[in-house]
N, C-alpha and C positions, 0 to 999 in steps of 0.2 A: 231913808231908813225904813220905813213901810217896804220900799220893793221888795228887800231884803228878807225884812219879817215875812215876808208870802212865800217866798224863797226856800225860806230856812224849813219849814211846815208842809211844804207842800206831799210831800212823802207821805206824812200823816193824813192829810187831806186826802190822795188817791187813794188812800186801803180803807176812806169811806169815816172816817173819824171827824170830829165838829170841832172844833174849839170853843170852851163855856168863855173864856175873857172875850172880849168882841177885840177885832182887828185894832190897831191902831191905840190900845189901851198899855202904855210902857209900866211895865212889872221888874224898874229897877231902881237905884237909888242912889244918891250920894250926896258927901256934904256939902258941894256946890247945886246940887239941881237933887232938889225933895221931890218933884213930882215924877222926874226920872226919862229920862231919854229913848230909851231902848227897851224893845219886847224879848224877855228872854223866857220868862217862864209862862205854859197854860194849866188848862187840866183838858183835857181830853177823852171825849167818850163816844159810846156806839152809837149808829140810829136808834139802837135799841133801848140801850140807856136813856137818850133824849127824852124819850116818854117820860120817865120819871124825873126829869131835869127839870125845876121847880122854874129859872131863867134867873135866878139869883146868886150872884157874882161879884166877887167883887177882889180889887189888891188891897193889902195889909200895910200901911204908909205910918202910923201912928206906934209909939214904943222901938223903934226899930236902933237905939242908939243907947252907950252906955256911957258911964261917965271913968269908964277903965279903960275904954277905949280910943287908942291914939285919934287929933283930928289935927293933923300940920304939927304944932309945937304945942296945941293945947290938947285936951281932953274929951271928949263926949262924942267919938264918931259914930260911925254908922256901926250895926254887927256884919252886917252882909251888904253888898252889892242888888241880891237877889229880895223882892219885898215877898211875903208869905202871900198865897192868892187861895181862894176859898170859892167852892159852890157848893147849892140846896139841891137836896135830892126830895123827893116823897119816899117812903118806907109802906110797907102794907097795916101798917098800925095807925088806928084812927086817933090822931092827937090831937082834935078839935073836934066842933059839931057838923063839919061836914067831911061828908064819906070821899073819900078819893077813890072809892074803887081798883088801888095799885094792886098786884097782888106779884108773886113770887114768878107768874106764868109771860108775868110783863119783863120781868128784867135778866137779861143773860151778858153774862159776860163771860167775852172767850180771850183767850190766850192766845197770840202768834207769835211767831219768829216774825 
């Protein structure tokens, strides 16, 4: 399954984009297997962005099931297949006592086809 996952990405990788989940971190879920088998989902950003990429990441595994929701003949499945996944940026606003020095001149983001 890894092979795959490098596979499937690899696109993303040549036009120079990182992925913040690390390799081999499955971002899926089900009523048989909670921690989840397969990488489907990242976030993805520039070298540019990376400067501001705090390295904090992480998947969303907790709350992810409802009790309206079918599981077999009983109740409480999953909402999604897909677990929500999350990364820290720095912003140019000092929200502590130390200076990050970020500013607006660090961070670009472009648009492609």
């Amino acid at each position: 399954m890894m092979f795959l996952f490098i596979l499937d990405f690899d696109d993303l990788r040549n036009l120079g984009y990182l992925n913040c989940i690390a390799d081999g971190v499955f971002t899926n879920i089900s009523d048989a297997i909670k921690k989840g088998s397969k990488t489907y989902d990242n976030i993805w950003i520039s070298i540019q962005t990376k400067q501001v990429f705090t390295g904090q990441c992480d998947v969303v595994r907790e709350g992810l099931s409802s009790p309206w929701i079918p599981k077999g003949w009983t109740w409480g499945g999953v909402v999604s297949d897909h677990c929500p996944v999350w990364a820290q940026f720095y912003t140019g606003r000092d929200l502590d006592t130390g200076d990050l020095k970020i500013g607006p001149e660090v961070i670009k983001f472009v648009l492609t086809d």
